[in-house]
N, C-alpha and C positions, 0 to 999 in steps of 0.2 A: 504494500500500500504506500501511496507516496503521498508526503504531510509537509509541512513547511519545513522540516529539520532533517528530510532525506535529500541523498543525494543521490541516489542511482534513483533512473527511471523503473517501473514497478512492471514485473511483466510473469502476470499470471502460469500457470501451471496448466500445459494445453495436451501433455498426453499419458496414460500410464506410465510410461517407462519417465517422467517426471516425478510424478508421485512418487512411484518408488523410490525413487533415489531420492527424492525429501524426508521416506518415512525412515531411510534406511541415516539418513544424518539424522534423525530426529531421535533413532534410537543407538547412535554409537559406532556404527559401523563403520560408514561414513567420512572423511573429515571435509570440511566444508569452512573455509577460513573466514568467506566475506558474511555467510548470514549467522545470525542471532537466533536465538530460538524461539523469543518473539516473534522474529520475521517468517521463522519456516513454520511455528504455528497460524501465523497469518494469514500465509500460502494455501494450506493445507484445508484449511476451514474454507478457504473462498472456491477449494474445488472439489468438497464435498456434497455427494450427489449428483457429480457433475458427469456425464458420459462424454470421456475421451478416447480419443483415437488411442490405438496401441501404440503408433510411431508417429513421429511425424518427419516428412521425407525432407531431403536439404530444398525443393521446391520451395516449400511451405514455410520453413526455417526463417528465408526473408522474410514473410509475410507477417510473424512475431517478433520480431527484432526491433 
């Protein structure tokens, strides 16, 4: 989410193999230097119940950037 005191643009969680690797820094496995665990709960909750694609191709890649 981006609020007056961030600095990276915010760019939602658009396919499972995302998620996964969110829940996987979320529980440790993971290392993930730039987010907070704030931010990956943030993430997380804004794509819940959300139906994603299993991959998404280097096409599409631009089109979330």
């Amino acid at each position: 989410m981006t609020g007056p005191g961030c600095h990276k643009k915010h760019t939602p969680i658009v396919s499972e193999a995302q998620r996964r690797f969110f829940y996987a820094v979320k529980e440790g496995k993971v290392s993930a230097p730039g987010l907070s665990k704030a931010e990956i709960n943030r993430h997380l909750r804004e794509a819940k119940g959300k139906k994603l694609v299993a991959r998404v191709g280097k096409k599409l890649r631009k089109i979330y950037r």
